[in-house]
N, C-alpha and C positions, 0 to 999 in steps of 0.2 A: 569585586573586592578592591580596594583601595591600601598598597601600602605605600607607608612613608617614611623612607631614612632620614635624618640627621647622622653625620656622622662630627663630632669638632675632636679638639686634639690634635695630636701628632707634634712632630717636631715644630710646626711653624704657625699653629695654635688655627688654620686657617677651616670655618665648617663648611658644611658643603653636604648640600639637602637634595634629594632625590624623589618622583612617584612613580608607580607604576598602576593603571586602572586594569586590572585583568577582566572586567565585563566585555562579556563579545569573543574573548582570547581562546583559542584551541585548548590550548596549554595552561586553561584557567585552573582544571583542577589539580595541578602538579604545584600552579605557585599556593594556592590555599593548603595544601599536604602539608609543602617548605614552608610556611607560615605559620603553620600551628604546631610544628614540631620545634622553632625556633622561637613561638612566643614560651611553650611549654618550659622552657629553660631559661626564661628572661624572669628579670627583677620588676618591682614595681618600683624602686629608688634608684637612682643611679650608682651601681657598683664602684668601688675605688680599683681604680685603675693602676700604671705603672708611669714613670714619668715617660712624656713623649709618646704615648701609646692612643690610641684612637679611641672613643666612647661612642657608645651609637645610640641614640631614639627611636624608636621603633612603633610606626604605629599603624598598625592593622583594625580597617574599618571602627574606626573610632579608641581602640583600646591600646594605651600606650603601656611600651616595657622597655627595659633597659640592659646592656649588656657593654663588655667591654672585654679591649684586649689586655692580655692574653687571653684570658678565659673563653673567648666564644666556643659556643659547639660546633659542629659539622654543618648542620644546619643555618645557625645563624650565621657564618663566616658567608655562606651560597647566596641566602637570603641577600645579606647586605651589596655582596657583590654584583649580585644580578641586578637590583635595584638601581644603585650607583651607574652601574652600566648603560642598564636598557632604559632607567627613568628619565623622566624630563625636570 
């Protein structure tokens, strides 16, 4: 499985793109669980946001959604961050 953030926004309008390939990965079926519980809550347009706040892209094995702050779930707030993190 393949996901891929986008996240732009923020104060300083600056994006900043992340993937993570979980094929191969121990931990493949933990991130497919966080994936599908965070696309389950995403949008197919992109939500309106708050000023200065982050927007994210989200796209799992081919299927893009959309989510933004404040609103994320529990889930997508994980998603994104682990992404951002461990991605390249």
């Amino acid at each position: 499985m393949r996901i891929h953030v986008t996240r732009s926004g923020g104060f300083a309008g600056i994006e900043r793109s992340a993937e993570v390939d979980t094929s191969g990965r121990a931990d493949a079926p933990q991130w497919q669980a966080l994936a599908e519980e965070a696309a389950a809550g995403g949008r197919d347009a992109p939500p309106a946001g708050v000023p200065d706040g982050f927007s994210y892209r989200i796209t799992v094995d081919g299927r893009t959604f959309h989510c933004a702050e404040p609103r994320l779930s529990d889930a997508q707030r994980e998603l994104v961050t682990r992404v951002l993190k461990e991605g390249a």
